[in-house]
N, C-alpha and C positions, 0 to 999 in steps of 0.2 A: 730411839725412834722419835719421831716430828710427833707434836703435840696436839689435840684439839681441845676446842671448848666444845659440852654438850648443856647448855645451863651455864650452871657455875661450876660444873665437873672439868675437870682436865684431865682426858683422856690420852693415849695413845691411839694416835694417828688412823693404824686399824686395830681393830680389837679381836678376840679367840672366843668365835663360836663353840660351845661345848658338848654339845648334843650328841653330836655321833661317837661319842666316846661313850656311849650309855646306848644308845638305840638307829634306829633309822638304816645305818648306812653298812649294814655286814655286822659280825660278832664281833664285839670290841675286846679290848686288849689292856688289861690294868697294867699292865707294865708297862708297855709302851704309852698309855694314855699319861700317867705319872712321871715320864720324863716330856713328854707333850708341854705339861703344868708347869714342867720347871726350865724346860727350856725357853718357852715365850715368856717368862720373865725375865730370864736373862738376856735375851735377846732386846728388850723393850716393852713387851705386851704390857699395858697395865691397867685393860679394859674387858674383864673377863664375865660370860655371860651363861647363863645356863635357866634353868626352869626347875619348879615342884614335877612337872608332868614327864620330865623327860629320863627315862629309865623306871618313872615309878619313884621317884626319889633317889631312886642310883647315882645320878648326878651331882645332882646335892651331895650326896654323901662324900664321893668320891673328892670335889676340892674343898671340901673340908678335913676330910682325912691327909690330902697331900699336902693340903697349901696351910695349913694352922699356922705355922711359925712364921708364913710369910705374909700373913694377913694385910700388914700395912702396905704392901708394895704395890697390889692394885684396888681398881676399882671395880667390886662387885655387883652385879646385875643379876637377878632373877626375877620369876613372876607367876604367877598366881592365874588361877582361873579356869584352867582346860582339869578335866575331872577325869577319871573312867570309874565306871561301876561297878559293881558286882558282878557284873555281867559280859565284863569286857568293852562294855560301849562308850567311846567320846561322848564329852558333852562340854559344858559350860555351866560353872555354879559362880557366880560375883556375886552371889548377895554377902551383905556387913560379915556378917557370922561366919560363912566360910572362908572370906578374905583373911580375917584375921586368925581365923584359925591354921589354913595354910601357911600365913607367914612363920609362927608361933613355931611348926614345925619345921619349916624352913631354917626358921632359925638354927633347930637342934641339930638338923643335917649338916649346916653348912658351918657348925661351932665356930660363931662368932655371935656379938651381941647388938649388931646393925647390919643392913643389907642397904648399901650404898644407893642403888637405882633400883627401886619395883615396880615392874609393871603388870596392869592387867592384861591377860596373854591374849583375850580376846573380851569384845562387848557381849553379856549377856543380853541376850533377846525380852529377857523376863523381868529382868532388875533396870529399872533408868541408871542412867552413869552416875548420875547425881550420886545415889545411895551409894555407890563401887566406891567412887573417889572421898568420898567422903568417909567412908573405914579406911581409906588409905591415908587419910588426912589425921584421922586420930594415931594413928602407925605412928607417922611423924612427929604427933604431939608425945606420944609417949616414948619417940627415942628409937622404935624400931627397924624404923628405916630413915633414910635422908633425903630422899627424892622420888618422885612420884613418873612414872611412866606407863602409855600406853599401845598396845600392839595392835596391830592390821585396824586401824580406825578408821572412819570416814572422818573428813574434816569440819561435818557438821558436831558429830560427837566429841571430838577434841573440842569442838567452840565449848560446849555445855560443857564440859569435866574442867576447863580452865577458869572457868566463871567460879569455881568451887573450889578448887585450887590450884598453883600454878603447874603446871606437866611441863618434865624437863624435857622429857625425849618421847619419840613413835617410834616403833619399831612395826618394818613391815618388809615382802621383802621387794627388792629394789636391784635387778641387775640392767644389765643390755638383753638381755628377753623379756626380761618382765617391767616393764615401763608404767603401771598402776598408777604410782604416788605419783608423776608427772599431772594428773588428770587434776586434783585440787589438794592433793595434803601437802606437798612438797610445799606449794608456796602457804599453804595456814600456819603450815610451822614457822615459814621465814617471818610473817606476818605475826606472830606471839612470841618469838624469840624462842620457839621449841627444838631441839635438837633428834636429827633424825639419823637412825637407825639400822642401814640396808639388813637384813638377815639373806642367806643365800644369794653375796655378789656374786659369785662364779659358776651360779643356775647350776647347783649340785654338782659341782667337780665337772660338766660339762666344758663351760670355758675356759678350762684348764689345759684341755686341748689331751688329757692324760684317758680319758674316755672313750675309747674307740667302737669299740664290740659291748654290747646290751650282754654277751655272754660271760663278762666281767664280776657279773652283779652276780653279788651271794643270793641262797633262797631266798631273806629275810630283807633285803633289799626295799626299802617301800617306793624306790624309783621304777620301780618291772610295775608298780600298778598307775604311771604320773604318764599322761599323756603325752607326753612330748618326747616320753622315753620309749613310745610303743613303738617297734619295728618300723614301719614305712615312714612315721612324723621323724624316727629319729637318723634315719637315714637322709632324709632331705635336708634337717638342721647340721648334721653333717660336712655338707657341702659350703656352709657359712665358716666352716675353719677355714678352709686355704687362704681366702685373703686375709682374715684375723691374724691366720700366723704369721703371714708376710710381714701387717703392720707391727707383731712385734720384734720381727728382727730388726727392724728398720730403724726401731727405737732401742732395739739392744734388752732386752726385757723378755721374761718369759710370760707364756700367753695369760697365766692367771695373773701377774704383775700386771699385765695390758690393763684387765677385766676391771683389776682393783685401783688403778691410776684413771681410768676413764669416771668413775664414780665419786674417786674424792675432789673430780674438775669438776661436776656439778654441782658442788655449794661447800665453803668452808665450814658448814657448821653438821656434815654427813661424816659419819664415822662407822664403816663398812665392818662386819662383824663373822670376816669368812671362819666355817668351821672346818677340821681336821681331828684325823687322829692320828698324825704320821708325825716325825719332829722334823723331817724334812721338809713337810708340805710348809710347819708354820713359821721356819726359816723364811723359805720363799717368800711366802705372801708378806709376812713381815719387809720383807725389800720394796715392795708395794710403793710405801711412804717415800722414798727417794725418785721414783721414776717422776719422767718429766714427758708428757704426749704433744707434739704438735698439735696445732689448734686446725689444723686441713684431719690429720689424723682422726683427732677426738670428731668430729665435725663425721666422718667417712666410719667410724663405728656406730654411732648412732644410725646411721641408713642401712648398713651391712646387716646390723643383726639389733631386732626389732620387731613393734607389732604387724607389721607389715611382711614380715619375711622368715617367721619363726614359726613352724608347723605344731599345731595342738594347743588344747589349753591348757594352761598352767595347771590346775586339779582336775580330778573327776568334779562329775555334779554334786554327791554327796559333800566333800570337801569345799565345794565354791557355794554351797549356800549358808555353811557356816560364817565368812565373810561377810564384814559392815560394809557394805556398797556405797558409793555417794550417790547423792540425790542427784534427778538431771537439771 
């Protein structure tokens, strides 16, 4: 697969979301998640990403159990931050002390003895960044990770966390429905030489076009509670497939190849990080990196499917005030 810079990382082209291999997206499948790991290596993956929060540490666990002897082959990404409690409830804990304790752990999960890219998974409200990045900065002083990264920021908080020390990459998410980072972090990163991060290019297996009927989704789905999946919003976004599919017959391309080529045309230093848990899906999306979109085309997705034309908000309210907002 075609290469990127993310920093001084060189990545693969696009990278292997991990997540729904542990939670989110239906009951997962360790056997099939485990040929998932080793298929996107062999195919090229060598950008792989996952989280402390995501299954609980199931995540973790899981490529480090499969991937041990393959350690060298890629680059590792996880991140710190999003908590649950005793009680079951999200949260956010970035102060010093949890960071590094997190990671410590991470570590043990993911049996290795450096974690290539970490990020904070979100801003704590309670801790200044200053204090977050700067437990990430002694990470680095002592070897435990290699590179500092942060998620869903505003690009005011990227200024201060770079003042403290350099952030290779944001990770936030970024497809053709969700247009956010266009508003100011897109360009703060070009502006720092930061490297940015899509999470859910394919607005959850929707622009894959493989999505048809909401009766699809298991119980456990957390898409049955995202507003754009609710019955009437997701019937009208619906209607945004036909000419999408058009354009990618046109280009010879299946419609998540379209999603993921239209995204690496907006900046060589973006490296889209679709997740699966199928060995077929990450086949596919790996072909991504060869596709080529007419500049009428790219130009005609952007207005097709957008904030102007995509029914719901991206989260509940509960969810969207978690988010670092930018200033006006």
């Amino acid at each position: 697969m075609k290469t990127r810079m993310i920093g001084k990382l060189e990545v693969s082209a696009i990278g292997l979301g991990c997540m729904s291999m542990s939670q989110a997206y239906g009951k997962p499948d360790r056997t099939e998640s485990e040929r998932v790991l080793h298929r996107a290596l062999d195919v090229g993956y060598t950008f792989l990403d996952t989280a402390s929060i995501y299954g609980l540490g199931h995540n973790e666990k899981l490529l480090g159990e499969t991937l041990k002897t393959r350690r060298r082959e890629f680059v590792l990404a996880s991140k710190c931050g999003i908590i649950v409690d005793r009680d079951g409830r999200r949260g956010v804990d970035c102060r010093p002390e949890a960071v590094k304790q997190t990671c410590h752990e991470s570590l043990e999960r993911l049996q290795t003895d450096v974690i290539d890219l970490y990020y904070l998974h979100r801003r704590d409200p309670e801790v200044p960044i200053e204090e977050s990045v700067g437990a990430l900065a002694e990470l680095v002083a002592e070897g435990k990770i290699r590179h500092i990264g942060l998620s869903e920021v505003s690009s005011s908080t990227l200024r201060k966390a770079h003042c403290v020390h350099p952030i290779t990459a944001v990770q936030s998410e970024y497809s053709l429905w969700t247009r956010d980072p266009e508003n100011k972090i897109l360009a703060a990163c070009a502006e720092l030489g930061v490297g940015f991060v899509p999470f859910s290019p394919l607005a959850r297996a929707f622009l894959s076009g493989k999505l048809t009927s909401l009766e699809a989704l298991e119980e456990n789905d957390f898409r049955q509670n995202m507003p754009r999946f609710r019955a009437e919003n997701f019937q009208k976004n619906l209607q945004l497939l036909d000419e999408f599919k058009t354009i990618a017959a046109d280009n010879e391309c299946s419609m998540a190849q379209l999603a993921l080529a239209w995204l690496l045309a907006q900046g060589e230093t973006l490296v889209p990080i679709p997740g699966t848990k199928h060995v077929e899906y990450a086949v596919e999306n790996a072909g991504a990196a060869n596709v080529s979109v007419a500049e009428a085309d790219l130009e005609r997705l952007g207005e097709l499917i957008g904030p102007k034309t995509v029914s719901g908000d991206r989260y509940g309210r509960a969810q969207m005030i978690s988010l670092d907002p930018e200033e006006d």
